[in-house]
C-alpha positions, 0 to 999 in steps of 0.5 A, spaced: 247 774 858 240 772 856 237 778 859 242 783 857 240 780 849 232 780 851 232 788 854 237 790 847 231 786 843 226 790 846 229 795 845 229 795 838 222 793 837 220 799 842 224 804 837 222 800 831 215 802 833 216 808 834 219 809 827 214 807 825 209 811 828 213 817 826 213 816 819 205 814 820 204 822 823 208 825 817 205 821 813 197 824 815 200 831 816 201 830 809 195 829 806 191 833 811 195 838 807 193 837 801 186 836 804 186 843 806 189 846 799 183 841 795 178 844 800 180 851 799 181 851 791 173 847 791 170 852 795 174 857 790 172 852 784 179 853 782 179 846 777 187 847 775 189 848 782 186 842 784 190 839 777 196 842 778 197 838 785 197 832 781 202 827 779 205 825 772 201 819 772 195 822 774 195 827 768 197 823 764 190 818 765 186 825 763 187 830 760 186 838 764 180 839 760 176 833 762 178 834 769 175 840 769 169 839 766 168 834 771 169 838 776 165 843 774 159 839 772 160 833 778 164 836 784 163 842 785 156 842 785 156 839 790 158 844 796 163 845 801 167 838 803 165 837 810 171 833 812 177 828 810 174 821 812 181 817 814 
């Protein structure tokens, strides 16, 4: 009985595991899309793009127009993002 218990138990860490790593994948293909989506609109220098992807939250702590000129004075003189550092 004992064994039996421990096999289930192992079981359903192995399963919790994986769960878990699967939600971890998804959660990473996720953000490398939207990394793609904000590299592409960087290259373009499509500020309102890059702000639309955002939520309330974020476009309500600034606003469209300071987004912007950030962007156009502080990012995209800088170039062609390279990578996404995870």
């Amino acid at each position: 009985m004992i064994k039996t218990l421990r096999g289930l138990l192992l079981c359903a860490i192995g399963l919790l595991l994986s769960l878990n790593t699967n939600a971890q994948a998804r959660q990473l293909r996720k953000t490398d899309s939207v990394f793609v989506l904000i590299k592409q609109y960087i290259v373009t220098k499509n500020p309102d793009a890059i702000y639309n992807l955002a939520d309330a939250r974020f476009k309500k702590s600034i606003q469209h127009g300071d987004f912007n000129d950030f962007l156009a004075k502080e990012l995209f003189p800088l170039g062609i993002v390279e990578r996404l550092a995870h």
